[in-house]
C-alpha positions in Angstrom: 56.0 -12.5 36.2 55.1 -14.6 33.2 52.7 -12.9 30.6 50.6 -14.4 28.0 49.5 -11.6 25.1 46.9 -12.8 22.1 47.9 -9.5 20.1 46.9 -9.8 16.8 44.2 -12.7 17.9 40.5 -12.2 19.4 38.5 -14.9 21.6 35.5 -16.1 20.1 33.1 -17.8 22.1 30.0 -19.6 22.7 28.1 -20.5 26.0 25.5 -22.8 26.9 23.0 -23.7 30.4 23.5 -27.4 30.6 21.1 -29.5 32.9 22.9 -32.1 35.3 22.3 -34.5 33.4 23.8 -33.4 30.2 26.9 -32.2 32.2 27.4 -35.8 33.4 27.0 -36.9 30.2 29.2 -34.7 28.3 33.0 -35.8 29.0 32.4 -39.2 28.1 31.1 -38.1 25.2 33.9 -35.6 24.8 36.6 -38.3 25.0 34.8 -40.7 22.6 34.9 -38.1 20.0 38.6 -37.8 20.5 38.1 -34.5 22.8 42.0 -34.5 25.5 40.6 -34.4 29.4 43.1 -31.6 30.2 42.3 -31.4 34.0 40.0 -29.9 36.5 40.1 -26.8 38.5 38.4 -25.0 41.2 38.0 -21.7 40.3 37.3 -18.6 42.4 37.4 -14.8 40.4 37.1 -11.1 41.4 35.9 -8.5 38.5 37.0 -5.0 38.7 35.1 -2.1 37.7 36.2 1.9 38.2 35.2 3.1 41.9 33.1 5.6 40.4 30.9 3.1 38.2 27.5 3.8 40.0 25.7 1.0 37.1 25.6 -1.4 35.4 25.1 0.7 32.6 28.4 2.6 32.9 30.8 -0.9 33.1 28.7 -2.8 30.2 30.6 -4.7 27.7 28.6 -3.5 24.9 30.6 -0.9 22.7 34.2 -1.2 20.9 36.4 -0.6 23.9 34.6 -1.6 26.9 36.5 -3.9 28.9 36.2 -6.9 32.2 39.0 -7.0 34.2 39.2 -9.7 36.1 41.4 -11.2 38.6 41.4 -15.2 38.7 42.9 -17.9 41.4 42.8 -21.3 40.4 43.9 -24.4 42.5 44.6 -27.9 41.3 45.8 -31.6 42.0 49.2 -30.0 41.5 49.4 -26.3 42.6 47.8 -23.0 42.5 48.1 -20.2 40.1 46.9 -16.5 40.0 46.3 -15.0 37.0 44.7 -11.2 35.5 42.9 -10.9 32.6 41.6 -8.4 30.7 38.7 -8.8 27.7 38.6 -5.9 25.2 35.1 -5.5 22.8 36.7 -5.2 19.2 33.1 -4.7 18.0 30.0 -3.1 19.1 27.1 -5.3 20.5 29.4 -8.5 19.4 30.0 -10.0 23.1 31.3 -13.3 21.2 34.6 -11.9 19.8 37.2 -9.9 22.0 40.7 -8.7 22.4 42.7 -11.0 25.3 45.4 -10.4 27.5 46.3 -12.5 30.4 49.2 -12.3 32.7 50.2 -14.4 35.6 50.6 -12.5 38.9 52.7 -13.2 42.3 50.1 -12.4 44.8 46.2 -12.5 44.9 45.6 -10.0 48.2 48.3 -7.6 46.8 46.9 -7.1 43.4 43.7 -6.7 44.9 45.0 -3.5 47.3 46.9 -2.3 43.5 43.9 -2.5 41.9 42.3 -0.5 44.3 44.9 1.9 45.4 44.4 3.0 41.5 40.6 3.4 41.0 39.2 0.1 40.5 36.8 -2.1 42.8 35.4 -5.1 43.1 32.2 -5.2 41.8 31.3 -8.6 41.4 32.9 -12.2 42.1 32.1 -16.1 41.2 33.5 -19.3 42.2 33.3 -22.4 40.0 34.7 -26.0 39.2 35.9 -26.1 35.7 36.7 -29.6 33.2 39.0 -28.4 30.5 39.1 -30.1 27.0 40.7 -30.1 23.9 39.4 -31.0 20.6 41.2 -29.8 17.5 41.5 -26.2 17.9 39.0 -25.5 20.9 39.0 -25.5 23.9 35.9 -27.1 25.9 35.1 -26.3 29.3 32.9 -28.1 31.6 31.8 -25.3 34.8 29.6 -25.8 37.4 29.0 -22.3 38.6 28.3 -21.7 42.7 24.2 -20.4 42.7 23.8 -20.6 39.0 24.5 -24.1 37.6 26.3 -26.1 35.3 27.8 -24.4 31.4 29.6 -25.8 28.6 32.3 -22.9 27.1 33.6 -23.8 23.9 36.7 -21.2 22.4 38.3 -20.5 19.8 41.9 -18.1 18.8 41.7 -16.7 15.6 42.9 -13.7 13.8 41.4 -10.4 13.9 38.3 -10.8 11.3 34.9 -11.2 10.5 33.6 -13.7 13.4 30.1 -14.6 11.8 31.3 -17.8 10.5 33.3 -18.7 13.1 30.5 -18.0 16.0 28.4 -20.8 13.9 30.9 -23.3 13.5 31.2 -22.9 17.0 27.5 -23.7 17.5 27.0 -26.2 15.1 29.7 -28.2 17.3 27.8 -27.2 20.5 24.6 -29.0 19.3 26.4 -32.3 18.1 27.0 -32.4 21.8 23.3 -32.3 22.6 22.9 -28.4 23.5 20.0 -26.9 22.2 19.6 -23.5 20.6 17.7 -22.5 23.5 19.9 -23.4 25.6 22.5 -20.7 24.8 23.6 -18.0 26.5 24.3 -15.0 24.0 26.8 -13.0 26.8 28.8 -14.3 29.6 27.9 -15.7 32.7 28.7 -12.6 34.6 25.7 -10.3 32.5 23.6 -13.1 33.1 24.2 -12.8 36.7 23.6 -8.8 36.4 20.0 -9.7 35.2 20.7 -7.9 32.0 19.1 -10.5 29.8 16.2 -11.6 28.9 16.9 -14.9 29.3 15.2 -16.4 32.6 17.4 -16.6 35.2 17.0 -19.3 38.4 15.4 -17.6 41.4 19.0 -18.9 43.1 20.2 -15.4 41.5 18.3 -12.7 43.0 20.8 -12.6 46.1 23.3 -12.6 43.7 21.9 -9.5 41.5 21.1 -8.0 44.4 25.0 -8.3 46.0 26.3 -7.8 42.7 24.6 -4.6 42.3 25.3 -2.9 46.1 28.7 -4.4 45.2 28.7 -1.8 42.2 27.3 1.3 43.8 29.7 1.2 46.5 33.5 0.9 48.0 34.4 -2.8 48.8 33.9 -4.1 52.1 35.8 -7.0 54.0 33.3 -9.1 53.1 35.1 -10.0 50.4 38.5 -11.1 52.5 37.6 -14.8 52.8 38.2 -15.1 48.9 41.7 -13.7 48.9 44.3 -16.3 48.5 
């Protein structure tokens, strides 16, 4: 089993609604400004939370400590990979900067039944199609997100610190691509899904919220079989 461990590093990150048109737009843009097409995938993720999380409340990503885990299958022109992942909050309220670690795993269903068999469930789960970049030291992806829409991610490794400056050089690029400051979303994709924002969400979501949160205040059904791998 291969491992990947950012010890020492935290993820900072911005996020950003795109509309159709920008996301058509963007990699040709992204390549004439010397941005590396890296390859597309077709993403589908399970998150975990304990089996006796009965809120959103109680699985928040909000204070130093509080974690997603998350477990990931990706397929590609050239194979398939299955991966875990886990996001740390090194600060509270910053959902911008975390701790990473990411490991590659054998099997999709059986990680599932471990992760269970030891107190988690599945509380909520996402399928995308993702266009990864590579411009300088980011990384740029491209998602179009099944009942939500289309996202630009832009990333960045650095050393545990201070990431005020960091989170606006990151948006500083995101506008010379065309995103406005309205456009951005200030915690991932999955809160967003939750309804914990104020941001306005798509009327698309309701179902979601709504199967998101019976997902959370009880045990995992089957209905989540036709997304193991």
């Amino acid at each position: 089993m291969n491992s990947k461990t950012r010890q020492n590093h935290q993820e900072n990150e911005v996020r950003a609604l795109l509309s159709p048109s920008l996301l058509e737009q963007l990699p040709d843009k992204l390549l004439r400004a010397g941005a590396i097409f890296k390859g597309k995938e077709v993403i589908k993720d399970l998150y975990f939370c304990s089996q006796t999380a009965n809120s959103f409340d109680t699985i928040a990503m909000y204070k130093t400590g509080s974690y997603s885990l998350r477990l990931r299958a990706i397929k590609t022109a050239t194979g398939s990979d299955t991966q875990l992942n886990a996001k740390v909050i090194t600060r509270d309220g910053d959902y911008g900067s975390w701790e990473e670690h990411e490991t590659r795993v054998e099997s999709f269903d059986e990680t599932v039944h471990i992760l269970k068999a030891v107190g988690f469930k599945v509380f909520f789960s996402l399928e995308k199609i993702r266009q990864n970049f590579t411009y300088e030291n980011y990384s740029i992806a491209l998602e179009e997100i099944e009942d939500f829409g289309p996202i630009i991610e832009v990333e960045v490794m650095t050393p545990f610190s201070e990431p005020e400056n960091i989170i606006k050089d990151l948006f500083n690029f995101i506008s010379t691509l065309g995103v406005e400051r309205d456009q951005i979303l200030n915690r991932s994709v999955t809160k967003h899904y939750h309804g914990k924002e104020e941001y306005v969400l798509a009327p698309s979501l309701r179902f979601i919220q709504a199967r998101a949160y019976s997902l959370c205040v009880k045990e995992v059904t089957n209905e989540f079989e036709p997304y193991y791998y």
